[in-house]
N, C-alpha and C positions, 0 to 999 in steps of 0.2 A: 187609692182608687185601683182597684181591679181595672186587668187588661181588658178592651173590649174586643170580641171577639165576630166574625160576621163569616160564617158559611156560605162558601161559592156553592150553588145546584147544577155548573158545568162541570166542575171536577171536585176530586178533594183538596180542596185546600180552603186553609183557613185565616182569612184576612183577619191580622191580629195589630191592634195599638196597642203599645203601654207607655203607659202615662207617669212619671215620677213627680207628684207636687210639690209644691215651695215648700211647703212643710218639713218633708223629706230632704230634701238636697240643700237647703239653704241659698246661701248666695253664689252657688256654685258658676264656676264660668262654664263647667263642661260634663257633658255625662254622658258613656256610653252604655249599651248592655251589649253584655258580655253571656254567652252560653253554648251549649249542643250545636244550637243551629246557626251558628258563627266558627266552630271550631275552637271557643273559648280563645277568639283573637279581640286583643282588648284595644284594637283600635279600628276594628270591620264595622261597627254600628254605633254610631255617631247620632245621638238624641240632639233633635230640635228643641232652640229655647225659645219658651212662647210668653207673649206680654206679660205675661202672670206671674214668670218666672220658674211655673213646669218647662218639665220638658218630656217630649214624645217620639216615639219614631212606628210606623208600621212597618208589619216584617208578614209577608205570608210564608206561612206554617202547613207542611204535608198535614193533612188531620189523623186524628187515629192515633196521633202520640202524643207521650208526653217528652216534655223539654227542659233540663235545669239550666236555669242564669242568674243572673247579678248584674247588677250596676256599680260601674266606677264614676266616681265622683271625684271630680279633679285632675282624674289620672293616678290617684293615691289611696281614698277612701271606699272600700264596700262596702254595700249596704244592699238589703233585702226585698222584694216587692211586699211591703207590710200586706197587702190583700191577695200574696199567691194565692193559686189552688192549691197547695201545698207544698211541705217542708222538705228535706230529705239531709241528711247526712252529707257532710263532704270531706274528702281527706287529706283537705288543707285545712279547716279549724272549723271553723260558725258554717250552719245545714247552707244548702242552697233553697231558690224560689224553685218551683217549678210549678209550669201553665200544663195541662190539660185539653187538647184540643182533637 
């Protein structure tokens, strides 16, 4: 699932969720995202696990940019936003996600 995303009209910024489903993470205990607008610290944004067994967290977003991240799974496994806006290259190994906003 794509992040959803909701434009403030008092300023710019962009109320952003993303959503990591069960499908994705498994029976993960723990998931963070990790990117740009964290500083790439893989323990500043801490996803909520929800009845379902996603998990979410909102993050407002300056608009006007783009942003690459990732989620940690476990504290050990990366893994992609299957529905970024797109892909990009990274030069630690597999692209990064990156949002659009």
């Amino acid at each position: 699932m794509a992040a959803k995303k909701q434009y403030l009209k008092s300023k710019p910024i962009c109320k952003t969720k993303f959503i990591m489903p069960k499908q994705a993470v498994g029976n993960a205990q723990s998931v963070n995202i990790v990117g740009d607008f964290n500083q790439w610290d893989i323990q500043a944004t801490p996803m909520k696990k929800l009845k379902n067994g996603s998990f979410s967290v909102g993050i407002d977003l300056p608009a006007g940019k783009e942003y690459q991240y990732r989620y940690l799974i476990d504290g050990e496994k990366w893994e992609n936003d299957w529905a970024a806006d797109k892909y990009v290259p990274s030069s630690f190994g597999p692209d990064n996600s990156v949002i659009v906003v």
